[in-house]
N, C-alpha and C positions, 0 to 999 in steps of 0.2 A: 154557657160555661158557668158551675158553679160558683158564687161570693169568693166562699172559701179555698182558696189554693195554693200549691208552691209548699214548700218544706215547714216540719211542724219547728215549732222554736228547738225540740230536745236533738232532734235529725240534724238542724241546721247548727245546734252547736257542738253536734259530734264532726260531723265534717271540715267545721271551722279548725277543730284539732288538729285533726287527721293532716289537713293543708298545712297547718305551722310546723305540727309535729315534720314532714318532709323538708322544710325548709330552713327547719332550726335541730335536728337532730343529726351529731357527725357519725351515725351508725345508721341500721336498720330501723323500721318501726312496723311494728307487725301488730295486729286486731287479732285480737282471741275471738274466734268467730263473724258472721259479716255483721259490718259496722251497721248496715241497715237494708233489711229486706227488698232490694232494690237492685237489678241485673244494671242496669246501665248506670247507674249510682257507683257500684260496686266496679264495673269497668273503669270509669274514671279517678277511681281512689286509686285502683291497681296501679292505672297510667301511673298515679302523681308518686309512686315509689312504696304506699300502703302494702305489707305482705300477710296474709291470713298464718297465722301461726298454727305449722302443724308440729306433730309428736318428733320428726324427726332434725325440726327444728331447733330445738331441747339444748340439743348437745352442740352448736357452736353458735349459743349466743357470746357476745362480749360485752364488754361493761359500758361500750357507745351506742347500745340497742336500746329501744325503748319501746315498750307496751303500752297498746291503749285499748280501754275498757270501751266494747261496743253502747249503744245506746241503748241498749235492755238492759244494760249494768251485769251483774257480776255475783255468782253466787258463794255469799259471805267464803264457804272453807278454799274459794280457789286466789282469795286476795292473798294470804298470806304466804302462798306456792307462787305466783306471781312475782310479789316482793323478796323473794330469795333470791328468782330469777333475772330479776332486772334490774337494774342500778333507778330506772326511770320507769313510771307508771302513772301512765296518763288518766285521770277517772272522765271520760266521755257518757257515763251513765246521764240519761235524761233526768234533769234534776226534777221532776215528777215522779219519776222512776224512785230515785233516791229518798226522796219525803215520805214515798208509801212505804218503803223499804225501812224504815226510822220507825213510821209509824208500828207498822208489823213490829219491831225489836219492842219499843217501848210495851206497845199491849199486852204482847206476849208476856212480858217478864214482870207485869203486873198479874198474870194467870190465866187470861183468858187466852181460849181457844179460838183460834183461826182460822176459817172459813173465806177460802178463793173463789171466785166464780169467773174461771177463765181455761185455759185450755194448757194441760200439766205437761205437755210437751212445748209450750213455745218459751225463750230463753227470758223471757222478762219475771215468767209469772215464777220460774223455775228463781229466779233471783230473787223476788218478792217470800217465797216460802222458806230459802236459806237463813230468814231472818228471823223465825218461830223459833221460838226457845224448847227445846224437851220435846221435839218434834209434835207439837200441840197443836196442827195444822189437816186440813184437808182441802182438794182442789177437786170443783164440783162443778161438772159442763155437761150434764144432760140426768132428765126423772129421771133414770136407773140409781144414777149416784146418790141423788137426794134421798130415795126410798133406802138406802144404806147407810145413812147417819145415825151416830147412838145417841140415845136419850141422854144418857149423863154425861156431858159434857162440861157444865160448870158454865160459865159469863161467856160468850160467843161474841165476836165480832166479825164481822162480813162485812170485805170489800170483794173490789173487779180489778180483773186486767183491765188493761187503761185503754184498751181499743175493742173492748166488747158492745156488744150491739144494749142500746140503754135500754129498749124495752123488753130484753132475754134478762137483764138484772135483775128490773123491777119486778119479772115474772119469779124469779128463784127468791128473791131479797122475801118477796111478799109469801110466798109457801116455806122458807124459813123461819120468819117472825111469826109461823103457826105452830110450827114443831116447837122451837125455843124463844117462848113468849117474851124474855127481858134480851133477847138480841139487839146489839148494837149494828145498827147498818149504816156503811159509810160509802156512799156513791163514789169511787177513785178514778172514774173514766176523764179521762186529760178531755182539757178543753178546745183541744182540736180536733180530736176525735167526734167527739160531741158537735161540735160546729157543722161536721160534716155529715154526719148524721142525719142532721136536721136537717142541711142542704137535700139530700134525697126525698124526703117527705115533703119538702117544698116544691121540690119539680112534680112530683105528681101533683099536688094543687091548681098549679101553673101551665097544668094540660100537657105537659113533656109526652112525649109514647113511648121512648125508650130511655137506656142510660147509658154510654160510655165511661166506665172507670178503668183509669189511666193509674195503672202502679204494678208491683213486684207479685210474681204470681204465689210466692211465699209469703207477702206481706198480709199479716193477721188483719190490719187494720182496713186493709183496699178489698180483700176477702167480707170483709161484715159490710163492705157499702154496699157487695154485691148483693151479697141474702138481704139485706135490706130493701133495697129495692124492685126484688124477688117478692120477699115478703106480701109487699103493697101491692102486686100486681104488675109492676114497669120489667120489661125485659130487660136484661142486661147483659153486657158484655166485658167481659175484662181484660183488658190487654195492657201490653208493655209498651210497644212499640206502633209504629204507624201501619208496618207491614201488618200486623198483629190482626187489621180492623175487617172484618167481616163486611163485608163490601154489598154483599147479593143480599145478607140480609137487613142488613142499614138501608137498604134501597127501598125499604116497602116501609118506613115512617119517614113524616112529614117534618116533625118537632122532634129533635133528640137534645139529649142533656148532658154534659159531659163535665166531670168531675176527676180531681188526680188525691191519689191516697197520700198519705201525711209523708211519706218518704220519695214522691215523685216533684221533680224540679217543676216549677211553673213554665215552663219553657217548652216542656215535653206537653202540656198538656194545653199550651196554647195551640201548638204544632198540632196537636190530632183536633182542635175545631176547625184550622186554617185549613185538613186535608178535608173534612166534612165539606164544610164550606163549599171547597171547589168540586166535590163530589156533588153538590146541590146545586152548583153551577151548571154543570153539565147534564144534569137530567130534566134540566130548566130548561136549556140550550142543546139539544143533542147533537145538532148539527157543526157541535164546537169542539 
C-alpha cells in the first residue's frame, strides 16, 4: 500500500461541510454538482441528507436551504446566480483551488494571458478559467492545441490543473517556453496529487508488477495515476469497489501495489489490500 493515502485536505474539508452543513441547517442543502468524484463518497453524502441541485429544483427553494460549492469550486458568473438564490452559501472550494483561482484574477488583470494545461471539460479547470479577465485565456491538453497558439499574445502565464500528471506539464511548460520565450510558468499541481504521483514511480523501483488504484472512475486525479503507471510500464487497474478487482488477472503477479486517488477514503483502500491479501492466502494455500 502506498505512504500516501485517505482523502486529500481540500476533499476532506469539503465533506467536513457537507456533514455540519446536515446537521446545522433547518432546510435542504443541496451541492451544485458532485461534491467529489467519488461513487461511494457521493453515496454516503446522499445518505447524510446532501441533494445534487437540479434545474427543476430552482423553483421551490426556501430561504432555510443552503448551498454548497463542490470542491472544484465555482465558476466566477454562477456565484452571484447562487447568492440570489440562497439565503446560505457554503464556499467548500478546495482552498488550492481558490489560490490558483485569485492567482488567475490577479495576473490577468495585470494583462497577461492565460495559458491552462489541463482538461476544458473538467469543473475545476472550467472554475480556474472563469477567473481570466477579457477572456485572455486558453486550455491546452494535447500537440494539436499547442500547434494552434498565436504568436501575439503579450506576457503569458502558464499553470496546471492540480491533478495533472507532472511530467505531461513539464513536457508542454517546456515546448511553451520555446514558442513565448518570457513565459511565466507556475507549476499549480496540489501537493497531494504530486505525492501521489511519485508513489507510482516509486513502486516500480520497488519491483511492484502491477498497480491497484483505488477511486472514482470520473476522478481526473485516480485517472492520471492510472496512465501513469501505464506510462512506466506497470499494468494497472482501476477500480471502485472490492467487487470491481479483476481477480484471474491479479492472479498471475506476485508483488502488486495499491494506491487510492485523493478523493478515496483510506478505509476503502485498506479494504482492497486486506481482499488481496486473502486472495494471496489462498493461492499459497489452495487447499483452504
Amino acid at each position: 500500500m502506498a505512504e500516501v493515502s485517505g482523502f486529500c485536505g481540500g476533499v476532506k474539508r469539503a465533506l467536513g461541510l457537507a456533514y455540519d452543513a446536515c446537521r446545522q441547517c433547518a432546510g435542504r442543502v443541496y451541492v451544485a454538482g458532485e461534491l467529489v468524484h467519488n461513487k461511494e463518497v457521493m453515496e454516503n453524502v446522499k445518505a447524510a441528507g446532501i441533494k445534487l441541485l437540479r434545474d427543476y429544483d430552482l423553483k421551490k427553494i426556501t430561504p432555510e436551504d443552503a448551498l454548497l460549492i463542490r470542491a472544484h469550486g465555482c465558476p466566477r458568473g454562477q456565484w452571484a446566480k447562487f447568492h440570489k438564490l440562497f439565503n446560505t452559501v457554503i464556499d467548500g472550494t478546495c482552498p488550492h483551488v481558490g489560490r490558483v483561482s485569485k492567482m488567475v484574477e490577479c495576473e490577468s488583470e495585470k494583462g497577461k494571458y492565460i495559458i491552462i494545461i489541463g482538461d476544458k471539460s473538467h469543473p475545476e479547470v472550467q472554475t480556474l478559467a472563469s477567473f481570466a479577465k477579457d477572456d485572455k485565456i486558453c486550455i491546452i491538453n494535447s500537440e494539436e492545441e499547442l500547434d494552434h497558439l498565436q504568436d501575439n499574445l503579450g506576457q503569458v502565464l502558464v499553470i496546471a490543473q492540480s491533478t495533472i500528471d507532472e511530467s505531461s506539464f513539464r513536457n508542454f511548460a517546456n515546448k511553451i517556453s520555446k514558442i513565448y520565450l518570457h513565459a511565466e510558468i507556475k507549476d499549480t499541481i496540489c501537493g497531494s496529487s504530486r505525492r501521489r504521483q511519485r508513489a507510482i514511480l516509486n513502486f516500480k523501483k520497488k519491483g511492484i508488477q502491477a498497480v491497484v488504484v483505488v477511486g472514482g472512475i470520473h476522478s481526473n486525479n485516480t485517472r492520471t495515476l492510472v496512465q501513469i503507471a501505464q506510462k512506466i510500464g506497470l499494468p494497472a487497474f482501476h477500480v471502485e469497489t472490492a467487487t470491481d478487482l479483476p481477480i484471474q488477472k491479479l492472479k498471475t503477479f506476485k508483488v502488486i501495489g495499491v494506491i487510492g486517488g485523493a478523493s478515496t477514503d483510506e478505509e476503502t483502500t485498506k479494504q482492497m489490500v486486506a481482499n488481496l491479501l486473502t486472495l494471496g492466502n489462498q493461492m499459497e494455500n489452495p487447499s483452504h
